[in-house]
VMD Tcl script that draws the C-alpha trace (Angstrom):
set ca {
  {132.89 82.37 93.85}
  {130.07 79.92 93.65}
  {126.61 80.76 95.33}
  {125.91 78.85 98.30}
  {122.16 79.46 97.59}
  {120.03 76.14 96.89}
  {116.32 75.49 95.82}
  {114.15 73.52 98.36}
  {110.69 72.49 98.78}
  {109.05 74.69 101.50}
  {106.76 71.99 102.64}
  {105.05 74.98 105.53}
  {104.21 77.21 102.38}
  {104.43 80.92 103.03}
  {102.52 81.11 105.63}
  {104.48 80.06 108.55}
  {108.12 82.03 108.85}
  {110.80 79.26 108.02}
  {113.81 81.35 106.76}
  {113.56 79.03 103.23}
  {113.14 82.34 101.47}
  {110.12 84.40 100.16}
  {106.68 83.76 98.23}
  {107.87 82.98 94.80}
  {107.93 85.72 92.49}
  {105.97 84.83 88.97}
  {109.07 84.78 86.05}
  {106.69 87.19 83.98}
  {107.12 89.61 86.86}
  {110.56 89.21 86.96}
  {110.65 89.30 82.86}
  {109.05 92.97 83.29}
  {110.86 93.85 86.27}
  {113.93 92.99 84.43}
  {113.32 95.28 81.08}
  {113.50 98.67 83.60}
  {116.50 97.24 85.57}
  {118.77 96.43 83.12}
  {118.19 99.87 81.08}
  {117.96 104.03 82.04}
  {114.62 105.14 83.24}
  {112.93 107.47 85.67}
  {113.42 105.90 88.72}
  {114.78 109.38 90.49}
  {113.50 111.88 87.77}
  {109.97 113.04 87.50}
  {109.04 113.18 83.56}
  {106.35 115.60 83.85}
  {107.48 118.48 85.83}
  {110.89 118.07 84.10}
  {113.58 117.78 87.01}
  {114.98 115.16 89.85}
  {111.96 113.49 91.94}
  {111.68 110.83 94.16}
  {111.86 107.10 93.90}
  {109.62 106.34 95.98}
  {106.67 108.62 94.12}
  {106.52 105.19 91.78}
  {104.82 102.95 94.57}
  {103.00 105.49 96.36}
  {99.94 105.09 94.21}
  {100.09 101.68 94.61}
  {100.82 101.86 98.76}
  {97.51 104.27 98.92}
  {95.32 101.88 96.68}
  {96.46 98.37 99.23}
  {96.42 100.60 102.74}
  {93.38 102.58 101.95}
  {95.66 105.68 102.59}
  {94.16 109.67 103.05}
  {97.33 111.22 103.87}
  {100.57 110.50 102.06}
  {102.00 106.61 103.21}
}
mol new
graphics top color blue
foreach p $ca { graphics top sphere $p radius 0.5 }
foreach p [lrange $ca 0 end-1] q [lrange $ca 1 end] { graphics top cylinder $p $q radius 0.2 }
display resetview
């Protein structure tokens, strides 16, 4: 079962919606990205108090540093 996914040139860059895909992701991202993936980590378990947690606690620090959030985002 062959992809059916090709590479193109998005000539319109990213800003204008085309449906050729997304931004390009940088392969050192991906690299990094790649290291928790394909391994165990936290991803559900908070480390510190020791039992299940949330995945989404990883990217709320980040979500309340970009929207300038008070309460929780």
């Amino acid at each position: 079962m062959a992809s059916t996914l090709r590479r193109v040139i998005n000539a319109s860059g990213v800003i204008i919606h085309t449906n050729l895909g997304r931004a390009p992701i940088d392969a050192d991202l991906w690299t990094r990205a790649g290291e928790i993936a394909t391994r165990y980590s936290n991803l559900e378990f908070d480390l510190d108090a020791g039992e299940r947690g949330a995945r989404d606690q990883h990217l709320e620090p980040i979500c309340r540093t970009l929207f300038d959030c008070e309460a929780q985002c």
